[in-house]
C-alpha positions in Angstrom: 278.1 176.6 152.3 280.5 176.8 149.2 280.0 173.0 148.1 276.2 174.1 148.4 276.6 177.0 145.7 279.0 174.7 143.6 276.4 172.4 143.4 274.0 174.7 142.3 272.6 173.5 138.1 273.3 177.4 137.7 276.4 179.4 137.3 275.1 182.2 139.7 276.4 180.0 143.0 279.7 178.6 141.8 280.3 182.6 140.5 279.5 183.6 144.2 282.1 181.4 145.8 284.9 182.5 143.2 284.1 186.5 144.0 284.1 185.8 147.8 287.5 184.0 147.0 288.7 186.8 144.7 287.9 189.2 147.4 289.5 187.3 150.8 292.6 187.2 148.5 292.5 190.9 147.5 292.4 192.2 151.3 295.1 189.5 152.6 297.8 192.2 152.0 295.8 194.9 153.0 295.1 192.7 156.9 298.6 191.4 156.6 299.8 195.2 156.5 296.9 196.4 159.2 298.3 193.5 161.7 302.0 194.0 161.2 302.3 197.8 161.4 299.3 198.4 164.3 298.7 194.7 165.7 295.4 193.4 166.1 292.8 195.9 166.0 291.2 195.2 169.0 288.2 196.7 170.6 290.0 199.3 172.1 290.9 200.7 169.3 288.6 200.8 166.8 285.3 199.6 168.5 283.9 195.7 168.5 282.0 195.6 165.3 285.1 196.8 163.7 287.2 194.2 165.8 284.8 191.6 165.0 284.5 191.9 161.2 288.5 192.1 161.0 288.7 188.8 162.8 285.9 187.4 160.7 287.8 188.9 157.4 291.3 187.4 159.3 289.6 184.2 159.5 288.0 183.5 156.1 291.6 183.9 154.5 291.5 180.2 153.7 294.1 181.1 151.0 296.7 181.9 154.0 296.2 179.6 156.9 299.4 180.7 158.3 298.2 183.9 159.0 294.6 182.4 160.8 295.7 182.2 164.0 295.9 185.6 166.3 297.8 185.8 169.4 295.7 185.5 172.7 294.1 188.4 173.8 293.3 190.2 170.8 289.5 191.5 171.8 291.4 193.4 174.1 
């Protein structure tokens, strides 16, 4: 999806990638902090949509592949 935007003949798509970027790197500290202090935030706690779109946020942090991969049994 990002090399389609970059190859946009328009600024508009290669300006979306670079927010998107600017924004995964922005809330890596913020998930780093969530994960180390509370674990995974899994559905017990705060609900599946919540769960889900942490893990989505977890996994779109392209910047920190390290911190990708989440221990088994985190939807629990």
């Amino acid at each position: 999806m990002q090399q389609m935007f970059r190859q946009q003949p328009d600024s508009a798509g290669r300006n979306l990638v670079d927010v998107e970027k600017a924004n995964y790197a922005r809330h890596q500290p913020v998930l780093e902090r969530i994960v180390r202090q509370y674990g995974f935030p899994g559905v017990r706690q705060v609900g599946k949509t919540s769960s889900h779109n942490f893990w989505l946020m977890v996994q779109h942090a392209d910047a920190h592949p390290e911190f990708q991969p989440l221990p088994g049994g985190v939807w629990e």
